[in-house]
C-alpha positions as CSV (number, residue, x, y, z in Angstrom):
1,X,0.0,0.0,0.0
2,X,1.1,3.5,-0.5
3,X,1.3,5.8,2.5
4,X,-1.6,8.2,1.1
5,X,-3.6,4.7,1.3
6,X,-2.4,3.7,4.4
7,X,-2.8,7.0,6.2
8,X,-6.4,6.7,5.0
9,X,-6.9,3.5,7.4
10,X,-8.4,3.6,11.1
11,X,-5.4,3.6,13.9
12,X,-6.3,0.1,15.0
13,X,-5.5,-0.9,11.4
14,X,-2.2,1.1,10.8
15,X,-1.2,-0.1,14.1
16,X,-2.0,-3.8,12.8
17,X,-0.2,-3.4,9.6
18,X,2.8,-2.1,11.4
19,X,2.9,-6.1,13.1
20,X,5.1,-8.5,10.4
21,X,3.2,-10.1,7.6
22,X,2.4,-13.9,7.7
23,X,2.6,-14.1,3.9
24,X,1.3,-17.1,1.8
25,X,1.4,-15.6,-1.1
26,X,4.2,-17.0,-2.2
27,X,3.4,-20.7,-1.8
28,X,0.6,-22.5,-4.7
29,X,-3.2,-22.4,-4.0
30,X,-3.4,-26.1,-2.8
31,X,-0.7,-25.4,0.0
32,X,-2.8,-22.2,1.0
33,X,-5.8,-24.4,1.2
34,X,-4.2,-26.7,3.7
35,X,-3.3,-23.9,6.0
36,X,-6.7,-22.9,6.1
37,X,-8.2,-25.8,6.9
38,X,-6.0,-27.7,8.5
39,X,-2.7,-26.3,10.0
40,X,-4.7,-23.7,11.2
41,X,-7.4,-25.8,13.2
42,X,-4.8,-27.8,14.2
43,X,-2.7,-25.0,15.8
44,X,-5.8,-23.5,17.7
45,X,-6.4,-26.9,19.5
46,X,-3.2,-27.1,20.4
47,X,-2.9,-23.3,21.3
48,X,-6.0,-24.4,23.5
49,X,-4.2,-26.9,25.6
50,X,-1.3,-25.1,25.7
51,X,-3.5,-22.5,27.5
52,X,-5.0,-25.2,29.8
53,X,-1.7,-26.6,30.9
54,X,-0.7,-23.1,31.2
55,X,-3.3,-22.1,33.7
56,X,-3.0,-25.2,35.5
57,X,0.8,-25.7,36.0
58,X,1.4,-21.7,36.7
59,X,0.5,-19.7,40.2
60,X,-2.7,-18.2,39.7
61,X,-1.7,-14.1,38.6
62,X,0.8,-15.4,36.5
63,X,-0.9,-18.2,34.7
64,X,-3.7,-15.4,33.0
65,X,-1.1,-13.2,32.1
66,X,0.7,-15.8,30.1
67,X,-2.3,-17.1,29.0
68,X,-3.7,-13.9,28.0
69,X,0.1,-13.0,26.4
70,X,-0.2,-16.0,24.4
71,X,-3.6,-15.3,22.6
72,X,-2.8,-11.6,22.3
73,X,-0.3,-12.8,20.0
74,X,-2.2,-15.2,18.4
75,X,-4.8,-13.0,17.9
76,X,-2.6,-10.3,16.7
77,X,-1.3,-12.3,14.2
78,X,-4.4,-13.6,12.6
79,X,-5.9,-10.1,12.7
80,X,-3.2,-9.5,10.2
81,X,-3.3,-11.6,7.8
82,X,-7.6,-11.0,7.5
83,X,-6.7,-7.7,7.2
84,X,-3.9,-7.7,4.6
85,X,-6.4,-10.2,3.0
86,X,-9.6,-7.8,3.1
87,X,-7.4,-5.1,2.2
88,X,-6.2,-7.1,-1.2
89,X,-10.2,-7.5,-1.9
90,X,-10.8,-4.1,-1.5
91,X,-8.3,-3.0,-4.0
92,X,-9.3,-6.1,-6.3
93,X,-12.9,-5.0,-6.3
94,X,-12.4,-1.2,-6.7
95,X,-9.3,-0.6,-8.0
96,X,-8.7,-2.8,-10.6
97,X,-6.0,-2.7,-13.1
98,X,-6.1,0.2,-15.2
99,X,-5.8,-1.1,-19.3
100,X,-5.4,1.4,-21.4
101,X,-6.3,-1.1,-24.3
102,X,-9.6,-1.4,-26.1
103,X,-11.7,-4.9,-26.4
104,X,-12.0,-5.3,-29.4
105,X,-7.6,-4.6,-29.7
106,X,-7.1,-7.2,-26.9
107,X,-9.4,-9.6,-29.3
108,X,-7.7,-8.8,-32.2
109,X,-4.4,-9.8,-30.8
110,X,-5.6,-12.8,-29.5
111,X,-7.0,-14.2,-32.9
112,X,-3.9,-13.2,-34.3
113,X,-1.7,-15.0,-31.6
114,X,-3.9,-18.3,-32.0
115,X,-2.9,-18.0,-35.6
116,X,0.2,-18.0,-35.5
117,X,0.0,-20.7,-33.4
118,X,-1.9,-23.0,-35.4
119,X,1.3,-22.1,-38.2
């Protein structure tokens, strides 16, 4: 984002963009996928009995702010990623690319690469 865009945002948000990026941008769709649905899942349940053991193995002042600490970073983390994700929406659905090209020119080329294909 540029800083014109970004100085648009709510402070909660700039704030949250100032956090590192969990990016999965780089890695295929199919891998993405499985992050979603299962590395994810999987990483809450065990973030949840990290918790429990937490609160039950620690004195009790201590044991709720590490638990706390711990899901304050989780949180923080997944907030974001939804956020760079909503924010790469936004920009998808009203910003798209500009193309200074007409239709019926991108066409044109088109049938004209497919031709020379078939030679």
């Amino acid at each position: 984002m540029t800083e014109d865009e970004t100085e648009k945002l709510g402070l909660i948000y700039r704030i949250l963009l100032r956090f590192p990026k969990l990016s999965l941008e780089n890695f295929p769709y199919v891998l993405q996928g499985l992050f979603w649905v299962i590395i994810l899942p999987t990483f809450l349940l065990g973030e949840f009995f990290l918790n429990f053991y937490i609160l039950l193995a620690l004195p009790f002042p201590l044991n709720l702010v590490v638990a706390v600490g711990v899901d304050l970073l989780f949180i923080v983390a997944m907030l974001r990623v939804m956020l760079e994700r909503a924010l790469n929406a936004f920009k998808m659905l009203f910003y798209p690319s500009h193309m200074d090209k007409d239709v019926t020119q991108l066409v044109q080329e088109y049938i004209s690469l497919i031709r020379k294909k078939r030679k």
